[in-house]
C-alpha positions in Angstrom: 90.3 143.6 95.8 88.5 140.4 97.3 91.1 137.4 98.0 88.9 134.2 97.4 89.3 131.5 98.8 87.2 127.9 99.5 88.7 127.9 103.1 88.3 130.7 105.2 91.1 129.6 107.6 93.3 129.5 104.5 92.1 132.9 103.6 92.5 134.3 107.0 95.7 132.8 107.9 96.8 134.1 104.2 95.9 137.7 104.5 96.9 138.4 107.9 100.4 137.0 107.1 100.7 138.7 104.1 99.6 141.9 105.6 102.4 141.6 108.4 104.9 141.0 105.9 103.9 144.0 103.4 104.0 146.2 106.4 107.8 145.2 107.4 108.9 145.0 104.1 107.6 148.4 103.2 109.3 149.1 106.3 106.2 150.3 108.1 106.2 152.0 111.3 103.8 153.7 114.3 104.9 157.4 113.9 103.3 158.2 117.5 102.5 156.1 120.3 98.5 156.9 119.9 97.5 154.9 117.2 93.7 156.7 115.5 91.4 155.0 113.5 89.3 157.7 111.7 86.9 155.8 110.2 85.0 154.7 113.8 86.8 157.7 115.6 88.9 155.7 118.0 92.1 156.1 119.8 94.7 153.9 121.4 97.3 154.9 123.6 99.2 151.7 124.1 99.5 150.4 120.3 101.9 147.2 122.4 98.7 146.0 123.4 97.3 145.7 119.6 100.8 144.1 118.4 100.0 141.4 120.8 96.5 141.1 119.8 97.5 140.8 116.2 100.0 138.0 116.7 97.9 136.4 118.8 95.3 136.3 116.2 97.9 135.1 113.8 98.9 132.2 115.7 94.8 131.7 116.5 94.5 131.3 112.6 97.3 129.3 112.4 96.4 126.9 114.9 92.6 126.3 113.1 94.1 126.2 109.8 96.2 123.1 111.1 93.5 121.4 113.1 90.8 122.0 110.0 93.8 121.1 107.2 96.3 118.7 108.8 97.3 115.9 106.5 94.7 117.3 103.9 97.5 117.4 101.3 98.6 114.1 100.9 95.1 111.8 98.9 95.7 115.0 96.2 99.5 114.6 96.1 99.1 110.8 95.7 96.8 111.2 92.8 98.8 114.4 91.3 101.6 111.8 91.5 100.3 110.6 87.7 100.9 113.9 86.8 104.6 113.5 87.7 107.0 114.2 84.8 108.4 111.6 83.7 111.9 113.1 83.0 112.6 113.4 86.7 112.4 109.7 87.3 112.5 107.6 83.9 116.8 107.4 84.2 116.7 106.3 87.8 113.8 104.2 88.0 114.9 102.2 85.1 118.1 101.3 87.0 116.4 100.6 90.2 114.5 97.7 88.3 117.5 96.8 86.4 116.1 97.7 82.9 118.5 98.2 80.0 118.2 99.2 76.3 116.3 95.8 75.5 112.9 96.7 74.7 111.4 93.6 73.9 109.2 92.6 76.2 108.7 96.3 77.4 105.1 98.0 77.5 106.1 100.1 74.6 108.4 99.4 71.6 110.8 102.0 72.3 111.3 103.2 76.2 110.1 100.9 79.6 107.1 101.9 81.2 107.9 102.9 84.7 105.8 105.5 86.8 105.6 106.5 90.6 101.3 105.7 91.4 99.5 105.6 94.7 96.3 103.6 94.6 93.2 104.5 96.2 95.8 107.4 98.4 98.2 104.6 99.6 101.7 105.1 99.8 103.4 105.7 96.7 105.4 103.0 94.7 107.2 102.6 92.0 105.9 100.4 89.2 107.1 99.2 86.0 105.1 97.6 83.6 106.3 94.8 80.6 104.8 92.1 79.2 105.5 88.2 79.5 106.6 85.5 77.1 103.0 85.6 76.1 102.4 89.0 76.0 100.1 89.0 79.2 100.8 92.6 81.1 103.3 92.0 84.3 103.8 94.4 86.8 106.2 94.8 89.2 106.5 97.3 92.0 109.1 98.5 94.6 108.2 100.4 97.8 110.1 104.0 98.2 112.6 103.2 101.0 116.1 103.9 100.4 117.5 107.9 100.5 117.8 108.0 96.7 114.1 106.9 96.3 113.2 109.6 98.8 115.0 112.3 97.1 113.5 111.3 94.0 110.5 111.7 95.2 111.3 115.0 97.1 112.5 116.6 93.6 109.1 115.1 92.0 107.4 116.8 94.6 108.8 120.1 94.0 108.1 119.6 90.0 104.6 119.3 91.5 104.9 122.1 93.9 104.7 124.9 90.9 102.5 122.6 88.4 99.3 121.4 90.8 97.8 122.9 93.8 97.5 120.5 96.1 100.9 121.4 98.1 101.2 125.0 97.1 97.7 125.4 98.1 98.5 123.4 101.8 102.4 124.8 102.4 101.9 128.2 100.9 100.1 129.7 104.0 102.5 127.9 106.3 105.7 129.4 104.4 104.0 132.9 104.6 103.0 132.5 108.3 106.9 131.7 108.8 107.6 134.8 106.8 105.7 137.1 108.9 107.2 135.8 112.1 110.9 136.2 110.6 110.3 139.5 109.7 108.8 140.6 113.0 111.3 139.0 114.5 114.2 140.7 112.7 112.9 143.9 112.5 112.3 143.3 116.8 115.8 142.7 117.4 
């Protein structure tokens, strides 16, 4: 089976870690200390020096996935942001910017219009959006800066986690890579 994959350092750092983990969790082990490989007729007596070659080659694909990928997340976070659902913030937004059950001057006749938006990949904010006396669109924002607002956004964030890629398809490899080295490391000790 072929894993595809736009980035190869994703790829790489993906399959080696996944292959480390299979092969603890399977609870995998060298049966002898000569280690063959019958396909290109080779043997090695000293398998230690291949388990340091292969987690040195781990941490070698870690390290270019995080120079090539660092920060790569965040422009597709801000714009999944839009994607957010609304049921995660709509309660506490609306008594951040002191909105009640008066709907009339709200954006719609029944419920305030209030969203989390990053423009152009700033910073997210909180907006909310009514109308004036005569009817001309207001809109007022409020930066994220109190704990509340952050954990707000921290549980939107893991709503987007499982519904868009862009921080599944950053963090995954990351969370397997630490996976791998927690199993080595237990099944070491």
């Amino acid at each position: 089976m072929a894993f595809h994959d736009s980035s190869p350092e994703r790829r790489n750092l993906s399959v080696l870690s996944l292959s480390i983990i299979i092969f603890y969790l399977a609870e995998g082990r060298l049966t002898d200390s000569i280690v063959r490989l019958q396909v290109v007729n080779v043997k090695f007596e000293r398998p230690e020096v291949l388990c340091f070659f292969l987690w040195g080659v781990l941490v070698w694909f870690l390290f270019r996935y995080w120079v090539i990928h660092q920060g790569s997340w965040k422009k597709e976070f801000y714009e999944e942001l839009n994607f957010a659902p609304k049921f995660v913030y709509y309660r506490y937004l609306t008594k951040k910017f002191g909105l009640g059950d008066d709907f009339t001057r709200a954006y719609y006749s029944d419920r305030h219009y209030v969203r989390i938006i990053s423009i152009s990949g700033s910073k997210p904010r909180f907006t909310h959006i009514n109308k004036s006396e005569n009817n001309n669109q207001l809109q007022e924002s409020k930066e994220i800066d109190s704990f509340a607002d952050k954990c707000i956004l921290f549980v939107v964030a893991i709503c987007l986690f499982f519904k868009k890629p862009s921080l599944s398809g950053y963090f995954v490899p990351y969370l397997l890579f630490l996976w791998a080295i927690i199993l080595g490391g237990w099944s070491a000790i």
